[in-house]
C-alpha positions as CSV (number, residue, x, y, z in Angstrom):
1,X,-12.0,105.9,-43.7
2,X,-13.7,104.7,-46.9
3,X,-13.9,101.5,-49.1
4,X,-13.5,102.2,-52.8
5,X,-14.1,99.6,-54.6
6,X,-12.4,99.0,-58.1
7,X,-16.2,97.8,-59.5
8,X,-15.3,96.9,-63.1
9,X,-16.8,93.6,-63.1
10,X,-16.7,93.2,-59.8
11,X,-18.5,90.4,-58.1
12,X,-19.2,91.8,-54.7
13,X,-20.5,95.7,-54.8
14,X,-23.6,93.6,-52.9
15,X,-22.0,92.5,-50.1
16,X,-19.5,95.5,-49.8
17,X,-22.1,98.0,-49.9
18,X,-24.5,95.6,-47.4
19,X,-21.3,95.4,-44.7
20,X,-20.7,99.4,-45.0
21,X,-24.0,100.4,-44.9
22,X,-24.0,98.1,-41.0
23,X,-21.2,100.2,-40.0
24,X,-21.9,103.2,-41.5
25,X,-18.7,103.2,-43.5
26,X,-18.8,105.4,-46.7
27,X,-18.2,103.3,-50.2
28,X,-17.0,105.0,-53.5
29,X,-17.6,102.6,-56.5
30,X,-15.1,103.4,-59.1
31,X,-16.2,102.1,-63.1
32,X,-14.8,103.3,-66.7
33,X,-17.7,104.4,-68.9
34,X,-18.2,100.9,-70.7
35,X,-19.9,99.5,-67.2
36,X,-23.2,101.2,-66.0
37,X,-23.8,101.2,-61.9
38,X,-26.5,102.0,-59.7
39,X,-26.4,102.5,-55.7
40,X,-28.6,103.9,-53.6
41,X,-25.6,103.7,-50.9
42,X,-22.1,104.4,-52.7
43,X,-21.0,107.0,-54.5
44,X,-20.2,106.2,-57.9
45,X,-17.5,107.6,-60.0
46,X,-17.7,106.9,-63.4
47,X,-14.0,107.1,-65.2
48,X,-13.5,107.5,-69.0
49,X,-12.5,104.8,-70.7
50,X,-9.2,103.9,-71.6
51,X,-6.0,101.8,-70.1
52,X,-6.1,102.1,-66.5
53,X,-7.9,105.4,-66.4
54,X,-10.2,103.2,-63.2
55,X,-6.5,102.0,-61.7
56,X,-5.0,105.1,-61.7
57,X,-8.4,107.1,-60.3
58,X,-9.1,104.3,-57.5
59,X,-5.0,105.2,-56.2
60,X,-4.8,109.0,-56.5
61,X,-8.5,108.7,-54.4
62,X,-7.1,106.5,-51.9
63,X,-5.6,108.1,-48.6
64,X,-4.0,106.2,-45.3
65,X,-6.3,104.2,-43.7
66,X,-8.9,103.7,-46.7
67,X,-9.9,99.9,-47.9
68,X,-9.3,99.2,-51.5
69,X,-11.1,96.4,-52.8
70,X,-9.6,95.1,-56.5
71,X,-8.0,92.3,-58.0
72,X,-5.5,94.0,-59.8
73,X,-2.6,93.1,-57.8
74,X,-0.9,96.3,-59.1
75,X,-3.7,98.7,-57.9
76,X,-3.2,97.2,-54.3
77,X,0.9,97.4,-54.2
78,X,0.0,101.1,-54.9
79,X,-2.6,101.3,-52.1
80,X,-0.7,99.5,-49.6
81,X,2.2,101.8,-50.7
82,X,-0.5,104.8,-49.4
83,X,-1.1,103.4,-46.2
84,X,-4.1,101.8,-47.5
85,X,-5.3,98.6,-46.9
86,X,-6.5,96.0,-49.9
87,X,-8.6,93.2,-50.2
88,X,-9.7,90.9,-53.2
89,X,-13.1,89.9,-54.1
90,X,-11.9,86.2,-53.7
91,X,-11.3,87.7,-49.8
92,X,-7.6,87.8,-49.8
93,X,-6.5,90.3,-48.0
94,X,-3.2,92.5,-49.8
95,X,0.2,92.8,-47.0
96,X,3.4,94.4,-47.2
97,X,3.9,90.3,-46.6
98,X,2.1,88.8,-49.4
99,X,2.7,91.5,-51.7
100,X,5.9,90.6,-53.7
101,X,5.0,87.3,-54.1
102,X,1.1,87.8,-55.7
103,X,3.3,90.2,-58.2
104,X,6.1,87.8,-59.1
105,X,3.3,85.0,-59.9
106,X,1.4,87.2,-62.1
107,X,4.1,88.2,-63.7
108,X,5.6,84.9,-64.4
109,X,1.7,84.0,-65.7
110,X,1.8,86.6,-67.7
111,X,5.3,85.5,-68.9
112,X,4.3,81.5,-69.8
113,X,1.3,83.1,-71.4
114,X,2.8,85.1,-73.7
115,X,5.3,81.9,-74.1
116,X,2.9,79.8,-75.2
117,X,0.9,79.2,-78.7
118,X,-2.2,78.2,-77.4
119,X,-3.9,79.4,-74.7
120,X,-4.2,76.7,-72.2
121,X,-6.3,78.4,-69.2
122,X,-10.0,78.3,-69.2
123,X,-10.4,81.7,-67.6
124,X,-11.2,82.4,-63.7
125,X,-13.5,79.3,-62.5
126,X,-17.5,80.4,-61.9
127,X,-18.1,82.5,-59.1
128,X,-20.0,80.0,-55.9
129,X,-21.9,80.8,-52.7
130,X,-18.8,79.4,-51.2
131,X,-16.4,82.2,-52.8
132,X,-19.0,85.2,-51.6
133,X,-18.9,84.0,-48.2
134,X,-15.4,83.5,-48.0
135,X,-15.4,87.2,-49.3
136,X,-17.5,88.2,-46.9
137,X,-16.2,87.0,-43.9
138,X,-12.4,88.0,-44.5
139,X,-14.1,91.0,-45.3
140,X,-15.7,92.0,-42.3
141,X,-12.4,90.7,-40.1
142,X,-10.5,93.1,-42.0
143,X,-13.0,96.3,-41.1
144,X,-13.4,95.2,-37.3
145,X,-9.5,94.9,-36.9
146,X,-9.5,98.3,-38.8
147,X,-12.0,99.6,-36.2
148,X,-11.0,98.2,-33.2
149,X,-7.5,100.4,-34.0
């Protein structure tokens, strides 16, 4: 098993790379060459740019078993279609369960966006303690249920 992360932007290398250090868990940070990493615990796997080029890396990389940590619901129906098993930084964790519906409501965002004139969203709201915890602790239920297997 490994976590790859999809780290474009990503808000918490930190805390993945703290929890897989504890268990001794390898991590594989995966970034396009606009973004510029440093780990003295993952690997990190530096992509050229271009539309996806990260996406598509992150799922040919990813093998049964393997924790894939993105938010690009896309990225995790391909995962999960591996065997894989996804999370998202705001600690959701990706199901065969959950799956069809995160897709059909970004698609249908992605629909009344392109609808619309103006833009009405304000973007993602800031990222809070609150939100890295959450992370955190669905994050370590999901490698102890992994483990206890």
């Amino acid at each position: 098993m490994q976590i790859l992360v999809d780290a474009d932007a990503c808000p918490v290398i930190t805390i993945v790379e703290r929890t897989a250090r504890e268990k001794g868990i390898p991590v594989v940070l995966l970034c396009d060459t606009n973004h510029v990493l440093h780990s003295d615990y993952s690997e990190i796997r530096v992509i050229g740019a271009g539309a996806d080029a990260v996406d598509f890396a992150l799922v040919n990389l990813c093998k049964k078993g393997d924790i894939v940590v993105t938010q690009d619901y896309g990225v995790a129906a391909m995962a999960l279609g591996k065997g894989a098993f996804g999370i998202h930084q705001s600690g959701i964790r990706y199901t065969q369960d959950n799956m069809d519906q995160l897709l059909l409501e970004r698609h249908l965002s992605k629909k009344a966006r392109r609808a619309s004139s103006r833009h009405h969203g304000k973007g993602p709201h800031k990222r809070t303690a609150e939100d890295d915890e959450r992370f955190e602790r669905e994050f370590r239920r999901l490698l102890d249920s992994i483990m206890e297997k």
